[in-house]
N, C-alpha and C positions, 0 to 999 in steps of 0.2 A: 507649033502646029495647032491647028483647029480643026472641028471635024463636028458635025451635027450629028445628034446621040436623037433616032424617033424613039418616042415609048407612048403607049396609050394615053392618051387623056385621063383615064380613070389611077392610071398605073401613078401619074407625075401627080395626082390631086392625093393618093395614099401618102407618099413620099413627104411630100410638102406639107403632110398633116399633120406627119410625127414632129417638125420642127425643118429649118434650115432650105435653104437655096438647091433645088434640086440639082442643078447645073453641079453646084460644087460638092455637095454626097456623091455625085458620079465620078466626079475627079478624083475624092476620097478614097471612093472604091478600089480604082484605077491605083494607086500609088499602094495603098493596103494587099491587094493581089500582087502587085509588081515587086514590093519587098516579100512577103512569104515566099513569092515562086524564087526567089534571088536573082533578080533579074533588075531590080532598080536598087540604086544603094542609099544610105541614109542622108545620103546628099541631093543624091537628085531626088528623093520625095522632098524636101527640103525647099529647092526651087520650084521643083512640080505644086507645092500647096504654101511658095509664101511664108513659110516656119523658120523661124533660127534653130539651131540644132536641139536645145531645151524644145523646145514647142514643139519638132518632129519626133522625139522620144515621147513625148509624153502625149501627144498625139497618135502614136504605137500603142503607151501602155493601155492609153484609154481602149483600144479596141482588141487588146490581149492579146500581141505581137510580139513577141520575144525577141531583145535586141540580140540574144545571145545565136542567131542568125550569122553572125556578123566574127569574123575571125581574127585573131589579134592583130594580124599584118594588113587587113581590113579596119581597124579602127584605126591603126597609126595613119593610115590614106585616108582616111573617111576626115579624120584632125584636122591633116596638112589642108583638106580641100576648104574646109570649115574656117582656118585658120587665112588661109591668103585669099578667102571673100570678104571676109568679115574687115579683112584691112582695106579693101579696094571698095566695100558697097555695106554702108552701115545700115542696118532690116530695125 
């Protein structure tokens, strides 16, 4: 899905001053919320921002996201999903 995000001119020249493609800190944002609220899981932030599983934990840790969100029978599914992508679409 796609969807056009307005924000002030002034707002997206802040943004884009501290570093980085404003477009994609919104999409960051979006996946960061959607994991804390538990409502996205470590997978779909994953595809959501483009990360192999390494790069979306440690894309968590960078912004002090605790994977311990995440329940043991939730990791063993979180693997399996990581596991039979990773064989069909090499990132």
């Amino acid at each position: 899905m796609e969807f056009k995000l307005r924000i002030p001119d002034n707002v997206a020249e802040r943004i884009a001053a501290t570093g980085g493609d404003v477009s994609r800190r919104a999409l960051e944002a979006l996946a960061l919320e959607g994991y804390r609220d538990q409502i996205l899981t470590l997978y779909q932030i994953s595809e959501m921002l483009s990360l192999s599983r390494i790069e979306a934990e440690d894309f968590l840790g960078r912004h002090q996201v605790s994977l311990s969100l995440i329940d043991e029978g939730d990791w063993d599914r979180e693997a399996a999903l990581f596991d039979a992508t990773s064989l069909r679409q090499p990132r």
